[in-house]
C-alpha positions, -999 to 999 in steps of 0.1 A, spaced: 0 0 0 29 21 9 38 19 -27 3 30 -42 4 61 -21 40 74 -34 26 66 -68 -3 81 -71 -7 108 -41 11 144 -43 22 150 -2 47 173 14 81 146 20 68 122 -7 100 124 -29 122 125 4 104 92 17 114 70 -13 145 89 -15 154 74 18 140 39 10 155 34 -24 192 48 -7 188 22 22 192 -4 -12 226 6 -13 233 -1 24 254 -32 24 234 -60 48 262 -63 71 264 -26 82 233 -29 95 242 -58 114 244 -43 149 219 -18 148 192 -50 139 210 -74 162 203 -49 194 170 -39 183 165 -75 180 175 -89 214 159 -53 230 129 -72 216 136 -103 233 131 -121 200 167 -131 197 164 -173 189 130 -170 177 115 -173 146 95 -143 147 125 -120 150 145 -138 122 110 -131 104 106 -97 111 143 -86 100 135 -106 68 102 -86 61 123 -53 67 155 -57 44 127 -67 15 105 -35 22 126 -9 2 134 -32 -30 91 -43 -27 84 -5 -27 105 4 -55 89 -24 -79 56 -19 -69 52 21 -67 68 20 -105 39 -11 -112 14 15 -96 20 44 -119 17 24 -146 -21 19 -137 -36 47 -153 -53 73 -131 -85 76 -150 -99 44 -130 -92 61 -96 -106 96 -109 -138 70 -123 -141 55 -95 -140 84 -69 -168 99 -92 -189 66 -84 -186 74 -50 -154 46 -39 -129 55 -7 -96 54 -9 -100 16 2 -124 1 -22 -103 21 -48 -67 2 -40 -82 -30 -33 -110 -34 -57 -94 -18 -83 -56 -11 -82 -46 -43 -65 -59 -68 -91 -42 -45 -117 -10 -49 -100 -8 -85 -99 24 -84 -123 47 -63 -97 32 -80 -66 43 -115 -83 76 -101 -90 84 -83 -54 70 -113 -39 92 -140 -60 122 -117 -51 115 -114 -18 116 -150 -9 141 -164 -31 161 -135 -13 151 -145 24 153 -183 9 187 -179 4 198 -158 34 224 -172 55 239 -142 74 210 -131 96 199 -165 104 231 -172 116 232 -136 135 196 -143 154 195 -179 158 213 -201 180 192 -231 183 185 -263 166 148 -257 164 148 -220 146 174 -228 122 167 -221 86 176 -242 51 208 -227 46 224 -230 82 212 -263 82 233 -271 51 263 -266 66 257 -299 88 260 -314 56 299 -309 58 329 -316 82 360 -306 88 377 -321 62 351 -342 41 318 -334 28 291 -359 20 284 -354 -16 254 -373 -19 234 -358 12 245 -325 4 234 -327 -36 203 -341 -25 194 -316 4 206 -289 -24 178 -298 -47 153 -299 -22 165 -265 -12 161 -252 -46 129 -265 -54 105 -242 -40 120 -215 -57 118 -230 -88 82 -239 -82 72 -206 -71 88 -193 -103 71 -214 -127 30 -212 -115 38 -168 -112 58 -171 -143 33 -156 -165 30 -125 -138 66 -121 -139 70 -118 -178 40 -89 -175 59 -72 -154 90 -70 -174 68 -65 -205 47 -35 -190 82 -20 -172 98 -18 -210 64 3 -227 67 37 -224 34 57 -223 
């Protein structure tokens, strides 16, 4: 929603706001190590899924906003002006008619968003400690030793690891190739 408004709303600090979300896309992940770690375990959420969860959800927000505030102002504003003379709130408006519109740059944000967190290895390491909250990649490392690595465990834990990427790809696959269709038209 946050990218609807910046698209398609003209108020004071709009250009400032996604200023300083698209800038925090060039933060490297491990500067902001110890500002999430202490905010984390201020939270009491350190070895919990929920905090692991929540950083996730964060370091996708400014990358989501970019992609979908661009797929937003691609929507033509003539609906919203039609629909607001029919009488629709702001509500109805984003969710009856923007949101089905934008089912190309949700798809996309959404596939990038997980294969991102799917792969992430360096916060899950950060905020976890335990067995029981450990995610795909840390547990792939139990795969090796020392000196030797079991091949055959690790190839097949690899492809189930990739799988539900893969998967997720191929049923919003469509979605996807709209949205890089519709982001090359100029108009």
């Amino acid at each position: 929603m946050g990218g609807y408004v910046i698209a398609k709303f003209r108020f004071p600090g709009k250009s400032l706001i996604f200023a300083l979300f698209t800038i925090t896309l060039l933060v490297p992940a491990q500067s902001k190590a110890q500002p999430l770690f202490s905010l984390v375990m201020k939270l009491n959420l350190y070895d919990n899924i929920w905090g692991v969860t929540l950083v996730y959800l964060s370091m996708g927000l400014a990358m989501s906003m970019f992609i979908l505030k661009s797929t937003f102002m691609a929507i033509p504003k003539s609906l919203d002006e039609a629909a607001t003379l029919d009488g629709a709130g702001f509500f109805t408006i984003f969710w009856k008619i923007n949101f089905p519109l934008a089912k190309s740059g949700l798809a996309t944000a959404g596939i990038l968003m997980f294969l991102n967190n799917w792969n992430e290895y360096f916060y899950a390491s950060l905020l976890t400690s335990s067995d029981k909250n450990r995610t795909l990649p840390l547990a792939l490392q139990f795969f090796t030793e020392s000196f030797s690595y079991d091949y055959t465990k690790l190839f097949a834990a690899l492809t189930i690891v990739v799988l539900p990427g893969i998967l997720l790809y191929v049923c919003a696959q469509e979605q996807v190739q709209a949205s890089v269709a519709a982001s090359g038209v100029k108009g």
